[in-house]
N, C-alpha and C positions, 0 to 999 in steps of 0.2 A: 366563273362567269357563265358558263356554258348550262351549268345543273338549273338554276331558275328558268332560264328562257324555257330547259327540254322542259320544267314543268309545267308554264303556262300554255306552251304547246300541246303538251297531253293532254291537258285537262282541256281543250277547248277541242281536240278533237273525239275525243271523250263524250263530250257535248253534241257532238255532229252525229258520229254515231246513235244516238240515243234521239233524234229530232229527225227521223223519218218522214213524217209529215212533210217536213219544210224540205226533205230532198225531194221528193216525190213531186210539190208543188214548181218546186225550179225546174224539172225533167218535163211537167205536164206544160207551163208556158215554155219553154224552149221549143218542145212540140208542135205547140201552136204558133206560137211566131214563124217557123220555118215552113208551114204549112200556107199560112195566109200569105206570108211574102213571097213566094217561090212563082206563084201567081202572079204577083207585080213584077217581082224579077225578067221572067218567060215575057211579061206582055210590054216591056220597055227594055231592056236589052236584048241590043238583033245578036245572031249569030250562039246563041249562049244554050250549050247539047243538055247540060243537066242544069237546069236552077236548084235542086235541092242541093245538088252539090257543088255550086258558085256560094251558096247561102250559109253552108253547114261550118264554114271558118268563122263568119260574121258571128254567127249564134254561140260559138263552141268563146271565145273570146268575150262576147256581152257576158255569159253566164258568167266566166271568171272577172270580169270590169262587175259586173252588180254584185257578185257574191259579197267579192273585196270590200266593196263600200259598205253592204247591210251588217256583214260580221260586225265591223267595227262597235254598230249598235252594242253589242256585247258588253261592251266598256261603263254602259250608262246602268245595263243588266246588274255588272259586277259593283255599281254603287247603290243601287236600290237594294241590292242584298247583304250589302254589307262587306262583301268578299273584299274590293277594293280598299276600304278603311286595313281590314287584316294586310291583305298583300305592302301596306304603304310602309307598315310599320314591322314588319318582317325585315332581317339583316342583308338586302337587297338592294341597289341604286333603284332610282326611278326609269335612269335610261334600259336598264336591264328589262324592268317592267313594259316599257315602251318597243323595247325591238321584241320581245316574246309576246305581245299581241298583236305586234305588223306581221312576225313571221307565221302567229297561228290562223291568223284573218287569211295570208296568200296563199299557207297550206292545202287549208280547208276550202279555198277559191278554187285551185288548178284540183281536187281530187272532185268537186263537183264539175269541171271543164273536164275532166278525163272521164266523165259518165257520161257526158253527151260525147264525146271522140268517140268511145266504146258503140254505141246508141247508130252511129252515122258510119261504123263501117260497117251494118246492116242494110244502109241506105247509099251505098257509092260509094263512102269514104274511098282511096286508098291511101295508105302512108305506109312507108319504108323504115327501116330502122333510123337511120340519119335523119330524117325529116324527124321522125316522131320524138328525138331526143331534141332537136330543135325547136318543135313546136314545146314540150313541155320545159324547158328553158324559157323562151319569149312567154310561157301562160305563168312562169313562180316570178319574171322580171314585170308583169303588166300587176299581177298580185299584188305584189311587194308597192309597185308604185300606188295602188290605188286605197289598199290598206290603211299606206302612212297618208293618205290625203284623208277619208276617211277618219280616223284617226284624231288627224288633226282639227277637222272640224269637230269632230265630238267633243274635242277638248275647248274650242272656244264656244260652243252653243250652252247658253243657259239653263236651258231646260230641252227635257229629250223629245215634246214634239217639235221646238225648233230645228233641230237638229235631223228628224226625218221631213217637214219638209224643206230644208236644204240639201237634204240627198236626192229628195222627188225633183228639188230646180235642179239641181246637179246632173242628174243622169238621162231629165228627159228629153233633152235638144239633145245632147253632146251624143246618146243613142241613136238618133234618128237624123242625123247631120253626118254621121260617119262611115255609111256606106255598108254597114253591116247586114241592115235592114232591104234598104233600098239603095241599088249601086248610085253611086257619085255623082255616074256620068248619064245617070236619069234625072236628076234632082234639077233644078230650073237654075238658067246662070247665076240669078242674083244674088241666090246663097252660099256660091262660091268664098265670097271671104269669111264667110261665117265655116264653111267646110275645111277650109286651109287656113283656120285659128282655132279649129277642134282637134285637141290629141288624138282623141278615139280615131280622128282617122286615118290618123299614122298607127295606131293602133292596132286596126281591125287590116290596114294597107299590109303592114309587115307580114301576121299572121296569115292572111291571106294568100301570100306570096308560096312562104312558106308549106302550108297546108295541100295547094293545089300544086306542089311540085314546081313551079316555074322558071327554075333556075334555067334554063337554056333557051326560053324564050326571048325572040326581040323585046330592045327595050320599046319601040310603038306599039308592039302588041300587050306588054305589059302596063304602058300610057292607058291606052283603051280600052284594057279589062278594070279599069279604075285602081289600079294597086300600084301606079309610080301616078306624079301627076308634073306637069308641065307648068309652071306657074310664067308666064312672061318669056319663054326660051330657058329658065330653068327647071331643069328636073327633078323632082323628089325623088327617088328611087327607092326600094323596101330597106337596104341599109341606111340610107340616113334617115329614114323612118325609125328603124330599132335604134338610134345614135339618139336621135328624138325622147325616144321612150327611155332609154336611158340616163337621160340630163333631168328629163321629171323624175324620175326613181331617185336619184340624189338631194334635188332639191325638197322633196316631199318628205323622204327620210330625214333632212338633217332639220328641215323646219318641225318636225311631229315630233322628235326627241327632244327641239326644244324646249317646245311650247311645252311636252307632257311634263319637264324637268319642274317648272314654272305653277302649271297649271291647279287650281284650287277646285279639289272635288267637293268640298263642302259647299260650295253655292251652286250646283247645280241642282237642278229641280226636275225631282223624273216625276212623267206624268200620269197616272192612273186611273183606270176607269173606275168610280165610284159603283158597287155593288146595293141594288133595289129592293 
């Protein structure tokens, strides 16, 4: 069982290695984003000593939430090429096929998230041993979930530019609703249920917590740093935030095995720019 997954894994990070460009470019907007928002951060949350490094969890998390989602692209890759026809008919389940490109999509996610970690302890970072095995635990479980959703869309989209823009609808409230970007508890009330029915912000909450050490702080002081949140007298707090993140990794997983078990690659339509 174990021998195909390790291959699909290697080979796609195989893949990564060899696609320089495309780390470079995630490194350079990560950059930028932490640069323009640190700015918004400093000019609407009071009291707050470093915004780069209130911000540097946010960013270090989106990298592995977008990675996860765009790898998957991969999948539509491997049918234009043919690869996936070879791989179906190989002495292999489907579900095998299906967990060895969730686990190469989250791999290859948290090793681009541990490039900006690397990156941000030049700029404040600090983490400890405990913390940083923490944090890269919560970045292969946000992977894994976002992979298999990923994933799973690729497998119901028709054609492959349906399919990226439903990662563009997918990613670009649920990013900018999550507090990663712009904390929480800047965002105008009205958006509130729309912030407390986004994962990401149990998401970007958890890691958060995590990243900036805060385990000995009050819980009002963690209310107000936007990483537990008070909903009506009940509290989210960063574990049931990762308890959160956890029940979507199950259901994401067991739905993406289905569906790939199921799913018909011959009607999908990749789409290509015609050359002039």
């Amino acid at each position: 069982m174990m021998r195909p997954i390790k291959a699909i894994l290697l080979r796609n990070l195989i893949k990564l290695s060899r696609d320089r460009m495309k780390l470079f470019f995630n490194l350079l907007m990560s950059g930028l984003f932490l640069f323009i928002f640190s700015f918004v951060a400093k000019s609407t949350v009071h009291g707050l000593d470093s915004p780069i490094v209130y911000l540097l969890p946010g960013i270090i998390i989106m990298t592995v939430f977008q990675s996860a989602l765009n790898n998957s692209m991969g999948i539509l890759e491997d049918i234009s090429s043919g690869f996936m026809k070879e791989i179906l008919v190989a002495p292999i389940t489907r579900w095998e096929i299906a967990i060895g490109q969730i686990l190469s999509s989250a791999v290859v996610s948290v090793i681009q998230g541990l490039i900006i970690v690397v990156v941000g302890l030049f700029m404040g970072l600090r983490i400890d041993f405990l913390h940083g095995i923490a944090m890269t635990a919560l970045m292969l479980l946000v992977g894994i979930t976002f992979s298999a959703m990923g994933l799973y869309l690729a497998t119901i989209a028709k054609e492959s530019s349906n399919f990226q823009l439903l990662i563009m609808v997918v990613t670009f409230p649920l990013t900018f609703l999550s507090g990663a970007y712009i904390p929480t508890t800047a965002l105008p009330n009205f958006l509130a249920p729309f912030v407390y029915l986004n994962p990401l912000t149990y998401t970007t909450a958890a890691f958060r917590f995590i990243t900036l050490r805060m385990d000995n702080r009050p819980l009002a002081e963690v209310v107000k740093a936007g990483v537990a949140f008070n909903i009506n007298g009940f509290v989210i707090t960063p574990l049931i935030s990762a308890l959160i993140i956890l029940i979507m990794c199950a259901i994401f997983f067991s739905l993406c095995v289905k569906r790939f078990e199921r799913a018909d690659f011959s009607r999908v339509k990749i789409f290509k720019h015609e050359r002039h």
